[in-house]
Backbone as XML, in Angstrom:
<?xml version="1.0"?>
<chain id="A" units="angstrom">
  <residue number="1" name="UNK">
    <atom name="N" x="0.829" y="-1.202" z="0.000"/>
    <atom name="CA" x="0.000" y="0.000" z="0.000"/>
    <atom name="C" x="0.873" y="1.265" z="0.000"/>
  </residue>
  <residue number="2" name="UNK">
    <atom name="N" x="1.839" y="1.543" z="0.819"/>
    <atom name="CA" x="3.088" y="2.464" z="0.806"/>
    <atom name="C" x="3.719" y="2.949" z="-0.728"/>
  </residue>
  <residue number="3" name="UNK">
    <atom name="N" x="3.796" y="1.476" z="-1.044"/>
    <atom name="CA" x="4.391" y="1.781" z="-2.694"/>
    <atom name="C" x="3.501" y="2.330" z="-3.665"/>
  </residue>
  <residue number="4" name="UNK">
    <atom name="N" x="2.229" y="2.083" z="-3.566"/>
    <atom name="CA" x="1.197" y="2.595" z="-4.333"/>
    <atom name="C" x="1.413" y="3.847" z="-4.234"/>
  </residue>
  <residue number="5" name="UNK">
    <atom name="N" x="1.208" y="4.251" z="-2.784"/>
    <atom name="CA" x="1.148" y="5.663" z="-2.394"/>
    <atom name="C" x="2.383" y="6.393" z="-3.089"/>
  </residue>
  <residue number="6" name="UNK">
    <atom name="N" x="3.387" y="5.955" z="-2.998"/>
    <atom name="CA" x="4.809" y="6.609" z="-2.990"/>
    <atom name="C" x="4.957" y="6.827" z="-4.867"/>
  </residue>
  <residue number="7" name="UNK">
    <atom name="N" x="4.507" y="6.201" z="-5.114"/>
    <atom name="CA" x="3.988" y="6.133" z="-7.356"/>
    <atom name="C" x="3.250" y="7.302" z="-6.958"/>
  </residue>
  <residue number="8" name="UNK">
    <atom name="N" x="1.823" y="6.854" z="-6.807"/>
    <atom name="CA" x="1.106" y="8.047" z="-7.160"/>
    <atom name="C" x="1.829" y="9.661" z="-6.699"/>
  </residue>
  <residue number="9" name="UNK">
    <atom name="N" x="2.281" y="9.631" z="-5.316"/>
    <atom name="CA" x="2.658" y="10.697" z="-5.209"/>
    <atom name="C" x="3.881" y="11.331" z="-6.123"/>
  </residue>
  <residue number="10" name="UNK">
    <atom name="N" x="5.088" y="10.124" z="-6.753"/>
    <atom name="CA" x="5.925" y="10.881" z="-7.596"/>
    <atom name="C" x="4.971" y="11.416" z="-8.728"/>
  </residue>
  <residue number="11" name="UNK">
    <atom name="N" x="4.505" y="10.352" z="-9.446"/>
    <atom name="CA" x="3.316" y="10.784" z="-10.354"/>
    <atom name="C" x="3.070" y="12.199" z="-10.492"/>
  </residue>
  <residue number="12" name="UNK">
    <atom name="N" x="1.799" y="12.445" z="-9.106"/>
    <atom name="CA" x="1.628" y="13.925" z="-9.446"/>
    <atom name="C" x="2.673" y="14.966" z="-9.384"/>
  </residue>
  <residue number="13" name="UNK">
    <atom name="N" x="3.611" y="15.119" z="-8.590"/>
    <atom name="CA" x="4.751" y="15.683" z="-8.444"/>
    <atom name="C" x="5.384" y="16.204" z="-9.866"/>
  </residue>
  <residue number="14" name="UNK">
    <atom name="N" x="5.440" y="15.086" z="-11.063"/>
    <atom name="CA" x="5.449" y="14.699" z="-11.961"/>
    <atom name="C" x="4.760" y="16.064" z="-12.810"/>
  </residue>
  <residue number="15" name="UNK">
    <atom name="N" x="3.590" y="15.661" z="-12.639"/>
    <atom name="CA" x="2.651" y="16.141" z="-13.192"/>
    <atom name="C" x="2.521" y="17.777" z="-13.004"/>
  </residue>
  <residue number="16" name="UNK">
    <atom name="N" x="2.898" y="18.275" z="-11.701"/>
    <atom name="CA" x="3.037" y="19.483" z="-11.654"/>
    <atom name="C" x="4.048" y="20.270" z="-11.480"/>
  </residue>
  <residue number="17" name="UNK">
    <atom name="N" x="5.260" y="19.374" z="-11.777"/>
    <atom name="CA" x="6.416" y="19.967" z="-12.302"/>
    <atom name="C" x="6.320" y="20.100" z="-13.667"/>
  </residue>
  <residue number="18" name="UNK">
    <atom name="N" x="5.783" y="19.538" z="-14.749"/>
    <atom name="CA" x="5.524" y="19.337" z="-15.766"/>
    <atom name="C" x="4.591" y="20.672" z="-16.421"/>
  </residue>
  <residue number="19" name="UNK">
    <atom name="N" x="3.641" y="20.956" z="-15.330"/>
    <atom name="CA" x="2.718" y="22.415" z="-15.912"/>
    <atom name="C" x="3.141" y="23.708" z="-15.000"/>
  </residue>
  <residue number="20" name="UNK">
    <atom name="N" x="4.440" y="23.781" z="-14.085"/>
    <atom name="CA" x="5.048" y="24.789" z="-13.443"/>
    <atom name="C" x="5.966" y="24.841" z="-14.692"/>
  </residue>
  <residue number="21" name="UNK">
    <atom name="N" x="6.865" y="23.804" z="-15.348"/>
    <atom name="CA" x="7.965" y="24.266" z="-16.146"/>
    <atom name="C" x="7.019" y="25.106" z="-17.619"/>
  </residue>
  <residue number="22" name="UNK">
    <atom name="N" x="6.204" y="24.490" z="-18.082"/>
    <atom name="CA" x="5.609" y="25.084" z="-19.279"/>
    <atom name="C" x="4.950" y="26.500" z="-18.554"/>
  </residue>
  <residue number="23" name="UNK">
    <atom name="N" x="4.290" y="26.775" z="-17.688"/>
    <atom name="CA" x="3.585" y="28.128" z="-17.720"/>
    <atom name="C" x="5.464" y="28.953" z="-17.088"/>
  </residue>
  <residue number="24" name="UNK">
    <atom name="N" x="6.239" y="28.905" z="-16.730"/>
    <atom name="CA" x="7.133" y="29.590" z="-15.780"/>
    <atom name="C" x="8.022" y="29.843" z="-17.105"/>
  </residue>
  <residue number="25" name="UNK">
    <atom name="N" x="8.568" y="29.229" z="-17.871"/>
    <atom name="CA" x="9.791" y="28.961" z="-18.096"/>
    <atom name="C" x="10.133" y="29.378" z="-19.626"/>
  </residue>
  <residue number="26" name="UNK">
    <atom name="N" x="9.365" y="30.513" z="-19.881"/>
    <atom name="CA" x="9.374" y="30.665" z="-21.034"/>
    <atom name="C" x="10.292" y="32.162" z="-20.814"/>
  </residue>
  <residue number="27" name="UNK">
    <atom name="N" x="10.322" y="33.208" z="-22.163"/>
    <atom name="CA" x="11.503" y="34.096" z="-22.560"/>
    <atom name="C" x="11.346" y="34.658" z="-21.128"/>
  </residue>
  <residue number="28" name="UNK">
    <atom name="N" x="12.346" y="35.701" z="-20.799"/>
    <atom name="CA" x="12.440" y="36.509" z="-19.535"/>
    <atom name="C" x="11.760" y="37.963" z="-19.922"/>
  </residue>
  <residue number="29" name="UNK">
    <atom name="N" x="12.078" y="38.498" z="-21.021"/>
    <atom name="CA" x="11.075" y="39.819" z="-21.500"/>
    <atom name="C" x="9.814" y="39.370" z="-21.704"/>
  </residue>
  <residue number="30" name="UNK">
    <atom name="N" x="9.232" y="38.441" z="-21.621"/>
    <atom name="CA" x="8.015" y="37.881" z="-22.123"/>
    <atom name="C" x="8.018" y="37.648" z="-24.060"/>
  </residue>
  <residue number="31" name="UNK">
    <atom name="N" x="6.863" y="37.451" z="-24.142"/>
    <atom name="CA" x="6.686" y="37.480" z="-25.748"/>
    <atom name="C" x="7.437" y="39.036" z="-26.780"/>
  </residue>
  <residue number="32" name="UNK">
    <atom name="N" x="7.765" y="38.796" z="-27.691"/>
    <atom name="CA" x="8.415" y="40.021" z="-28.580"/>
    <atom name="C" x="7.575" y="40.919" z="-28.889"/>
  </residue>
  <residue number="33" name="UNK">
    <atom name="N" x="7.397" y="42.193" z="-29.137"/>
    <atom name="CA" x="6.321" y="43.058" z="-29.282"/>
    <atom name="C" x="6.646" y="42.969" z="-30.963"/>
  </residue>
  <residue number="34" name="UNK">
    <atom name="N" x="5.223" y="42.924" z="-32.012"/>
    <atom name="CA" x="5.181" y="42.957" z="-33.105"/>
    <atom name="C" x="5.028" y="44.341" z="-34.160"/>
  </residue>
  <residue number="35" name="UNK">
    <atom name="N" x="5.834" y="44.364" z="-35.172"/>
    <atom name="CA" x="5.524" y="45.705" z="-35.472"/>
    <atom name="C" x="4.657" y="45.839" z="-36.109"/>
  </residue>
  <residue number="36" name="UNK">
    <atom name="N" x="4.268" y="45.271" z="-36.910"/>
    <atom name="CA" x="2.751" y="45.504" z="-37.638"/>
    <atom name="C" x="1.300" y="45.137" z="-36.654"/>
  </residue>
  <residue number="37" name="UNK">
    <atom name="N" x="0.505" y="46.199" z="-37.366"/>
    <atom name="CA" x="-0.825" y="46.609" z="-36.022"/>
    <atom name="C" x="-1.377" y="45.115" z="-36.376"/>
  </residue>
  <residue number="38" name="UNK">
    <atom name="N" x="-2.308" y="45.155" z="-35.297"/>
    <atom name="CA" x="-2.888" y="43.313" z="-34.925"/>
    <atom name="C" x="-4.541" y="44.196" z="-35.519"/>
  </residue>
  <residue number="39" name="UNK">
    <atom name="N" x="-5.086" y="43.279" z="-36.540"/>
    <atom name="CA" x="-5.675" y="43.345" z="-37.337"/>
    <atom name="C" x="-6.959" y="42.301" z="-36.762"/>
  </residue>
  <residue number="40" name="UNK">
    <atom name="N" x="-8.515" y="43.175" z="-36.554"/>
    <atom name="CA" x="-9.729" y="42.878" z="-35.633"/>
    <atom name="C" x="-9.463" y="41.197" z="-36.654"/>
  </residue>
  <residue number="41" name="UNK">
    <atom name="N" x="-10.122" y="39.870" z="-35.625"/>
    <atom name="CA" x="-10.171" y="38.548" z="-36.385"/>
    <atom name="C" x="-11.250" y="38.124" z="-36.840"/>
  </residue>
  <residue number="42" name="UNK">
    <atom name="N" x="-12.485" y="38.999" z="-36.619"/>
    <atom name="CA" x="-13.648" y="39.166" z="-37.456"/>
    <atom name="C" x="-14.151" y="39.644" z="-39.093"/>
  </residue>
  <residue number="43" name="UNK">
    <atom name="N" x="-12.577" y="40.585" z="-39.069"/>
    <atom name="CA" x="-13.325" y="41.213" z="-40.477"/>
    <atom name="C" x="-12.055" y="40.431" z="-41.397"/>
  </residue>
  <residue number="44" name="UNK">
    <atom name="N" x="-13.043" y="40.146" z="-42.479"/>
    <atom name="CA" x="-12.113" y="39.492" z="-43.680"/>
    <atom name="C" x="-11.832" y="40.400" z="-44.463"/>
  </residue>
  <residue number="45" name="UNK">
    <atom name="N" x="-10.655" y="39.843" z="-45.408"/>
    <atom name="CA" x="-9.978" y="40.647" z="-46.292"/>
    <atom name="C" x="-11.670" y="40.803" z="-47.490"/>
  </residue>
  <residue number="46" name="UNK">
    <atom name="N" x="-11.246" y="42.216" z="-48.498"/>
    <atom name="CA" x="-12.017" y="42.070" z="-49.307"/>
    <atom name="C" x="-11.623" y="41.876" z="-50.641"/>
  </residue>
</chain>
């Protein structure tokens, strides 16, 4: 029963080291600022 426990718990450990490294660990300035204006995603070209 111990060992079960001791899995599951690396497991999640696992698991939320896994979604701390993806949301944390990305550029240090954040995302690059773009130079061309961001264009509404509703209206289509004509």
């Amino acid at each position: 029963m111990t060992l079960l426990f001791l899995e599951a718990l690396g497991a999640g450990l696992i698991l939320v080291f896994i979604i701390w490294w993806t949301m944390f660990s990305g550029r240090k300035g954040g995302e690059p600022r773009r130079d061309e204006p961001a264009q509404p995603e509703d209206s289509e070209p004509k």
